[in-house]
N, C-alpha and C positions, 0 to 999 in steps of 0.2 A: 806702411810702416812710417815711411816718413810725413806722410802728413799729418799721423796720429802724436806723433814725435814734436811737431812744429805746434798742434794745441797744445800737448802737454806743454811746453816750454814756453807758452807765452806770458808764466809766473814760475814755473820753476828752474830753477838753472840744468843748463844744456849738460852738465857733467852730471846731474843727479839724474837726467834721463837715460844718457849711456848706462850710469850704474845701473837702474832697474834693468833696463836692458839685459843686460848679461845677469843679472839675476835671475831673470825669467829663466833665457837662455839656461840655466841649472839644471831647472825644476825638471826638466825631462830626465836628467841622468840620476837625480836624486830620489826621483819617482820606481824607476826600473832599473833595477840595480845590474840587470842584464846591457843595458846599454851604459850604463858605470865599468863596465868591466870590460867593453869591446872598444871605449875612450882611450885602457888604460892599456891595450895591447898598442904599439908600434916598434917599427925599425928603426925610424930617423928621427930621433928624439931630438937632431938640431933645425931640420926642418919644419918640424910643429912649433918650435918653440919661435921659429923667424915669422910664421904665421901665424901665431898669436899674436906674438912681442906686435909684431906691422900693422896687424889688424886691429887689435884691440884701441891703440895709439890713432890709427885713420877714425877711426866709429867715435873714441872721444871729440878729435877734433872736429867729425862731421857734423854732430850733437852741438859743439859749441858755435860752432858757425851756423846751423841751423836756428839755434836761439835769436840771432842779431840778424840777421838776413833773410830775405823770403826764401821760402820751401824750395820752388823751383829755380833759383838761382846754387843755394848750396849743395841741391841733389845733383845738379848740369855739373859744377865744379867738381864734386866728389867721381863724378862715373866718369872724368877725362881718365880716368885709373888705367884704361888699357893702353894709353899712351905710354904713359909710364911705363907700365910691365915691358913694354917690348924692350927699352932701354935695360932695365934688369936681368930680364931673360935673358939677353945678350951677353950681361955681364957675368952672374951666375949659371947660368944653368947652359954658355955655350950655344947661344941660338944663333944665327946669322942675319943680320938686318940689310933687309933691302935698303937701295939705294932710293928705289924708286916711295920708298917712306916718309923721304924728308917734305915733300911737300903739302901731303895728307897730315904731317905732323905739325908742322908752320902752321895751318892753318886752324887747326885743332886749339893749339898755343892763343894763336892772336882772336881767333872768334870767344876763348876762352875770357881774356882779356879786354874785349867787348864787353863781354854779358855782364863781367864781375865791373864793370868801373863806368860802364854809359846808363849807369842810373841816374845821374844827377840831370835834370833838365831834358834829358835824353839826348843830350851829345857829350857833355864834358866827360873825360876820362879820370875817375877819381878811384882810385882800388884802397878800400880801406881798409885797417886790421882783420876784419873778419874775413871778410873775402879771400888775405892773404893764409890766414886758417883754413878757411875748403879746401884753398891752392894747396896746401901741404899734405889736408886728408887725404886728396887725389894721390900726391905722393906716396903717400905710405899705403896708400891702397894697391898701387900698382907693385909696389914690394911684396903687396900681400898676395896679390894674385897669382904672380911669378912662384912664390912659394905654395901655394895651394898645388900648383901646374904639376910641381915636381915631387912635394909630397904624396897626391894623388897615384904617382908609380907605385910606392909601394903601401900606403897606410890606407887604413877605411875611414868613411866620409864619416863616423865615431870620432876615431881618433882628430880628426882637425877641427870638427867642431867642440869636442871638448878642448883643445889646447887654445882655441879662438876666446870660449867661453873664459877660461880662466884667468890667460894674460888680460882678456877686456875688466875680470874685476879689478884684477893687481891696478891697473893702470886707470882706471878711473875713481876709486877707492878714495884715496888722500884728498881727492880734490871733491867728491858728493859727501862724504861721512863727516867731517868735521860741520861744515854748517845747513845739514840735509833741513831740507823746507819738508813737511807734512802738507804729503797732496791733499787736496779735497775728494768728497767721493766722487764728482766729474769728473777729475783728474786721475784718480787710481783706473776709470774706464779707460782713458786716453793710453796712460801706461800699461794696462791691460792691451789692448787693442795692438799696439805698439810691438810690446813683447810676442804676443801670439803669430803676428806679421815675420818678426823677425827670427823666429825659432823656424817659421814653416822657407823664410827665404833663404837660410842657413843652411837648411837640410838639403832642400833642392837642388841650390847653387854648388853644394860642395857634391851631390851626388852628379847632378851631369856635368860635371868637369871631366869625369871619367870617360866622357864618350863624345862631349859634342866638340866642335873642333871649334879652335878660337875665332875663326869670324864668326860660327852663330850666336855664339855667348858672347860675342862682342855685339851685336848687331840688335840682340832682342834687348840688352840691358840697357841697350838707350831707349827704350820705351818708358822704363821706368823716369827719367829725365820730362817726359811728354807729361807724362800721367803727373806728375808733381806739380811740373806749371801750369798743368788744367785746374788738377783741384786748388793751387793756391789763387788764381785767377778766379775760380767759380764761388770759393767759399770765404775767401781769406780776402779779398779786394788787392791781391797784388798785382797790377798790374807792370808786365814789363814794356820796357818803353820801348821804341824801333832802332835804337839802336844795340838793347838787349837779346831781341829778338832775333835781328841779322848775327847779333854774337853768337845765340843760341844755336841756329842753323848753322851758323860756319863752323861751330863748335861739332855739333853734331854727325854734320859730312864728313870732318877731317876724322873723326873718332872712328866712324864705319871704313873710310879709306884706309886706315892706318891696319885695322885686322882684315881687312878686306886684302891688303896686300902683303899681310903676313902669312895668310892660310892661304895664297896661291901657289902653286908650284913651281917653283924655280922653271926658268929655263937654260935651257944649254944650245 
């Protein structure tokens, strides 16, 4: 999804690809009116709405900073999300954070901080606007995740993808619609492509939430981080420099360490 997301947008604007996005994102509920109707049952009508409202607002910005910055730089920034979360879930939903976190987290942070700013020359540290945009998507992602955690108790993997779907058009809308670019028919492929990716990683993600436990959904989604700076290295000529690189890994370790020591079992 996201590489098909970084062609599309290397003429069209990063907000006009989020909107297709969630447009696709519809097309299933509007197709089968049975799964329209299993959207529109829930219980916690204020936790769908924080996991839209979070997600929809992450996916804009990860779209916009995917425009300006290579693939596998803004995917790496967007997936620090489970660092995040665990600060949320502590806050909302009551969770207890390990002590033994903080350092898995520092590192998470500062290899973070690498990746996004040791592009210049491949030493100097320079983090520019967009970068500081991934840096937020991450944010509001790990808000979103937190909220998917708990709405998952009681509502079905329906109900969150519709409520994801719909705050993503609210919140993308204003800024694709007034000066929307007419894709090419390569491009409506790319948006095609895009969208299909993203309906099937929506479905997925929000169904095994229900069962798998937060290190493995922490641990396999940084594959998806792999897979982005392969293909933008193999297709795209981006290459990251050695100090992006060392970012990425220390990024990467500290993101597995951090669920890694949230889904261990306390001692006594």
């Amino acid at each position: 999804m996201a590489f098909a997301a970084k062609l599309a947008a290397a003429r069209l604007p990063g907000s006009e690809v989020a909107f297709v996005r969630f447009a696709v994102m519809l097309l299933p509920l509007l197709a089968v009116p049975r799964l329209a109707r299993r959207a529109l049952e829930f219980q916690r009508v204020d936790l769908l709405v924080y996991r839209g409202v979070f997600g929809g607002l992450a996916i804009l910005l990860y779209f916009l900073a995917l425009a300006h910055v290579p693939v596998g730089l803004a995917t790496l920034l967007n997936y620090t999300s489970p660092v995040w979360s665990v600060t949320f879930a502590a806050l909302f939903l009551g969770e207890p954070i390990d002590r033994r976190l903080l350092l898995p987290l520092v590192a998470a942070l500062a290899g973070m901080t690498l990746a996004a700013g040791g592009g210049i020359g491949g030493a100097a540290l320079r983090l520019g606007p967009w970068e500081g945009v991934g840096m937020a998507s991450a944010v509001l992602s790990g808000a979103a995740l937190a909220a998917i955690r708990a709405a998952r108790r009681t509502e079905s993997s329906w109900s969150v993808y519709g409520s994801l779907t719909l705050c993503g058009l609210l919140a993308t809308a204003p800024f694709a619609l007034p000066g929307f670019v007419r894709p090419t028919p390569r491009e409506w492929l790319y948006l095609a492509a895009m969208g299909a990716g993203s309906v099937a990683a929506q479905l997925l993600v929000t169904w095994a939430y229900r069962w798998v436990t937060n290190l493995q959904a922490g641990v396999i989604s940084q594959l998806t981080v792999v897979l982005s700076i392969a293909l933008g290295a193999a297709f795209l000529g981006e290459r990251p420099t050695p100090v992006q690189l060392l970012g990425s890994a220390l990024t990467l370790a500290g993101v597995v360490g951090v669920v890694w020591r949230q889904a261990a079992p306390p001692h006594g």
